[in-house]
PyMOL commands that place a pseudoatom at each C-alpha (Angstrom):
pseudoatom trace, name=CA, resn=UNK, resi=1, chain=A, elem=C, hetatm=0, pos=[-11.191, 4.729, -1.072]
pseudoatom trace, name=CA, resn=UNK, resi=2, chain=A, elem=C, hetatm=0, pos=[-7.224, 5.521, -0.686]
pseudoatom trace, name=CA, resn=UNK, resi=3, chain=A, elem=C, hetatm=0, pos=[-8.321, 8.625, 0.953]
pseudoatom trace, name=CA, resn=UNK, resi=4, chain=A, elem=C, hetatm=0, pos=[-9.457, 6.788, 3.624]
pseudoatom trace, name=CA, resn=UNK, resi=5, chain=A, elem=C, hetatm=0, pos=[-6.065, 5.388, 4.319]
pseudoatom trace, name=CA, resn=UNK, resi=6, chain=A, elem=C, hetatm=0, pos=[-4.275, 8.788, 4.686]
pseudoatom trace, name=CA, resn=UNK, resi=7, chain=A, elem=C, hetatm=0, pos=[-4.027, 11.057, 7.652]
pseudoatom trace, name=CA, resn=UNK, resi=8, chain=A, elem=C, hetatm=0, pos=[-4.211, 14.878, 8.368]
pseudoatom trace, name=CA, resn=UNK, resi=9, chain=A, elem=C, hetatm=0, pos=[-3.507, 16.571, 10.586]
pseudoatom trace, name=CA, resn=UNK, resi=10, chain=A, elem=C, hetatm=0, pos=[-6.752, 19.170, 11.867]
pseudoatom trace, name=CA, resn=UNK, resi=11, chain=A, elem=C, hetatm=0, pos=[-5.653, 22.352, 14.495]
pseudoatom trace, name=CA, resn=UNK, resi=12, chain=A, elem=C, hetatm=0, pos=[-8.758, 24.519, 16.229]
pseudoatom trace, name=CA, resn=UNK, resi=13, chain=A, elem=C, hetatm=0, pos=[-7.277, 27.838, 15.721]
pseudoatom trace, name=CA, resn=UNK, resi=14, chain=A, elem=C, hetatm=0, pos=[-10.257, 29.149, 16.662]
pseudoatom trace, name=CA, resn=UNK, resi=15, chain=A, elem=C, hetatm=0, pos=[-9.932, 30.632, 20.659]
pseudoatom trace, name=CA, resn=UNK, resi=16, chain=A, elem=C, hetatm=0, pos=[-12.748, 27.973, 21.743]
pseudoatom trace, name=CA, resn=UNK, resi=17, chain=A, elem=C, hetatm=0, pos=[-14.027, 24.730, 22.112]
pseudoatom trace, name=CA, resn=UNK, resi=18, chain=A, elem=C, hetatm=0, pos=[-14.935, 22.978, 18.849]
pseudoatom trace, name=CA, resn=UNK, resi=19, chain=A, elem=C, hetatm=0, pos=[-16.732, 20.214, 18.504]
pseudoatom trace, name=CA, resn=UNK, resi=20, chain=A, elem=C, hetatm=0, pos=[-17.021, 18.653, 15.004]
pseudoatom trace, name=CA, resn=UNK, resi=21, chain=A, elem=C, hetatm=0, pos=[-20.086, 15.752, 13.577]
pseudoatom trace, name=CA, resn=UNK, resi=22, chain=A, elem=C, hetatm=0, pos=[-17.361, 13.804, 11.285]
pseudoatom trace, name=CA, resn=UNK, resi=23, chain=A, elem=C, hetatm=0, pos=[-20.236, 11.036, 11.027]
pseudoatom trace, name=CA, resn=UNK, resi=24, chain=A, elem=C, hetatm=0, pos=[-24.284, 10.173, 12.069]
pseudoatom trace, name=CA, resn=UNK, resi=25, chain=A, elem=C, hetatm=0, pos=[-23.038, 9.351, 15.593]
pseudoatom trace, name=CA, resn=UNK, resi=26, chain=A, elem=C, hetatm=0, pos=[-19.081, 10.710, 16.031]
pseudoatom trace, name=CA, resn=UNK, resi=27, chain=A, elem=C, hetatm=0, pos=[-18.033, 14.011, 17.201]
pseudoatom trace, name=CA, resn=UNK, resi=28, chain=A, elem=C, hetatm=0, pos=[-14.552, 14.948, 17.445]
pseudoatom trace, name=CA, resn=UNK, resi=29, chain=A, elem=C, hetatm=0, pos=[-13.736, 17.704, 20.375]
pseudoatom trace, name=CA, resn=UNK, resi=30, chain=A, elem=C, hetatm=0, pos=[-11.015, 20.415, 19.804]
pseudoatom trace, name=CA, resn=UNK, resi=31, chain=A, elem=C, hetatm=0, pos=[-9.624, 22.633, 22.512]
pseudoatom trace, name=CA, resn=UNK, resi=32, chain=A, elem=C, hetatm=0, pos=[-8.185, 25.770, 21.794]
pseudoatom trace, name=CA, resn=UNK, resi=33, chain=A, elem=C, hetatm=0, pos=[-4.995, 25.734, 19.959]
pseudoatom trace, name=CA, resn=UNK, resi=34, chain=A, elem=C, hetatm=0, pos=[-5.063, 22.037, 19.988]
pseudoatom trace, name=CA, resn=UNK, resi=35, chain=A, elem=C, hetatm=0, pos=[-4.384, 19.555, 16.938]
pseudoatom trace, name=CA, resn=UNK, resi=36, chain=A, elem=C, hetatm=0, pos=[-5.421, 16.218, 16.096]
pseudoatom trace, name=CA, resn=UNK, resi=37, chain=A, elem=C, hetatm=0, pos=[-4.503, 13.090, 13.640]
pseudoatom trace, name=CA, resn=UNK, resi=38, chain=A, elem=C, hetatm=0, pos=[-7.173, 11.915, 11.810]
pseudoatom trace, name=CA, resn=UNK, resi=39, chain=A, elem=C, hetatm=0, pos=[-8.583, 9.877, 9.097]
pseudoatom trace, name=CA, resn=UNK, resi=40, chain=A, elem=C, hetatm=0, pos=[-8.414, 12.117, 5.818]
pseudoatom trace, name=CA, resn=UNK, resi=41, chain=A, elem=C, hetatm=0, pos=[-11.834, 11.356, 4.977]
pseudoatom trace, name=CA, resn=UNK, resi=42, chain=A, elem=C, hetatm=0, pos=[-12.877, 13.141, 8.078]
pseudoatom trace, name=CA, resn=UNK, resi=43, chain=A, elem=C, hetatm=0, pos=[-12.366, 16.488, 5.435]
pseudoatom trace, name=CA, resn=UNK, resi=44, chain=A, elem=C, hetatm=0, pos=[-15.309, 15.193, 3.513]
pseudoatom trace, name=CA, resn=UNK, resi=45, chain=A, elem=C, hetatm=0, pos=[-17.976, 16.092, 6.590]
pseudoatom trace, name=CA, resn=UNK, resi=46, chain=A, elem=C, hetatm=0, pos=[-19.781, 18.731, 5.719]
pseudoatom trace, name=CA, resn=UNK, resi=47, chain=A, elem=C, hetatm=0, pos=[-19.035, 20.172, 9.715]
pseudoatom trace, name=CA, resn=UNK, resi=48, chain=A, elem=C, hetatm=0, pos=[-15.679, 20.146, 8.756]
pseudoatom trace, name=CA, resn=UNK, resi=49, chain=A, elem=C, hetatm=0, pos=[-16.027, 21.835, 5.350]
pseudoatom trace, name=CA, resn=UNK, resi=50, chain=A, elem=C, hetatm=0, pos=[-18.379, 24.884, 7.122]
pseudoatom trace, name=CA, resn=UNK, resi=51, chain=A, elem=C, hetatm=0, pos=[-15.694, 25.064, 9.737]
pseudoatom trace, name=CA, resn=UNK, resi=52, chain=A, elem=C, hetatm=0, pos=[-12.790, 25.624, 7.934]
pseudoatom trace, name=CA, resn=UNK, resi=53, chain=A, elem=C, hetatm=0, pos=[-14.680, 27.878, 5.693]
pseudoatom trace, name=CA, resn=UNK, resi=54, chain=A, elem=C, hetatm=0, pos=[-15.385, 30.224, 8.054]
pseudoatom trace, name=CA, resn=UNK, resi=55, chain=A, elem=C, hetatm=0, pos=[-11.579, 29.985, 9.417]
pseudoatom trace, name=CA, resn=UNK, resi=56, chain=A, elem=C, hetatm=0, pos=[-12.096, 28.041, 12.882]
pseudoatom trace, name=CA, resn=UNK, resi=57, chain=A, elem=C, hetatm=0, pos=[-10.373, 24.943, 11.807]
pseudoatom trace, name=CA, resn=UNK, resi=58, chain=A, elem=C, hetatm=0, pos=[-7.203, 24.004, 9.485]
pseudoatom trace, name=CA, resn=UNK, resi=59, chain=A, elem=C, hetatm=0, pos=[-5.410, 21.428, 8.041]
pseudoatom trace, name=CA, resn=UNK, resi=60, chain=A, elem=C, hetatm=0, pos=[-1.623, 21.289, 9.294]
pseudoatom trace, name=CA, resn=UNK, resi=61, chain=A, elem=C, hetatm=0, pos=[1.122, 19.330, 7.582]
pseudoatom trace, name=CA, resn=UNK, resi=62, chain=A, elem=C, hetatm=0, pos=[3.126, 18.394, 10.187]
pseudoatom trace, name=CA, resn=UNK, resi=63, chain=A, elem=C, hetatm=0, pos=[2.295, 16.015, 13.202]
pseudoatom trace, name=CA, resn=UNK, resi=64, chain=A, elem=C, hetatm=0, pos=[1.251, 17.341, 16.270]
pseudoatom trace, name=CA, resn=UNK, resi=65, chain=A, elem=C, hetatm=0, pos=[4.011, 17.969, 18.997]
pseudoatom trace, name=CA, resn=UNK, resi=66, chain=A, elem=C, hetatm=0, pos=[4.162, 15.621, 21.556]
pseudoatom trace, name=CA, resn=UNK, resi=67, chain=A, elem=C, hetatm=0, pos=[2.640, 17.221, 25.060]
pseudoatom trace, name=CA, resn=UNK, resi=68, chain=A, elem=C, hetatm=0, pos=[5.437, 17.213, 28.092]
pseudoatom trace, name=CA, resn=UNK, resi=69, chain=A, elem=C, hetatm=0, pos=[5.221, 14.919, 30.307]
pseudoatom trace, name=CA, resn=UNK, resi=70, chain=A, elem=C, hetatm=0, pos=[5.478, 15.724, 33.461]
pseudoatom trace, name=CA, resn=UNK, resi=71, chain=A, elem=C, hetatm=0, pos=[7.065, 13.251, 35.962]
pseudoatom trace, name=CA, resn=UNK, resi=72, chain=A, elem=C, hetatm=0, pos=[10.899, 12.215, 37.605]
pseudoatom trace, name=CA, resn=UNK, resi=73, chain=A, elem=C, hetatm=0, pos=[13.652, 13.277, 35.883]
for i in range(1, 73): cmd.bond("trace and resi %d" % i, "trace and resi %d" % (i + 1))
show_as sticks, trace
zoom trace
């Protein structure tokens, strides 16, 4: 249950769109390259599990970088 509190980091390193069941009616959608926060308990799915297994997803320590925003300066 205090897994469920924790978050991980996930990054597609795969060179495609992913996207992942992490529950009977969720799917999480991965671009390329891309990296998202999420629940840890989203590593028990068995998508997930099969994904990283075969090397198109990991788990990354750090946060995501923030994306640029473009604008006035």
């Amino acid at each position: 249950m205090n897994n469920l509190l924790k978050t991980v980091v996930l990054k597609n390193i795969s060179g495609g769109l992913l996207t992942v069941t992490v529950g009977k009616v969720r799917g999480l959608h991965l671009l390329a390259g891309e990296s998202k926060l999420v629940s840890a308990g989203t590593l028990e799915s068995p998508d997930v599990a099969r994904l990283m297994k075969k090397g198109f997803l990991s788990v990354v320590e750090s946060k995501p970088a923030p994306e640029d925003k473009k604008g006035k300066s």
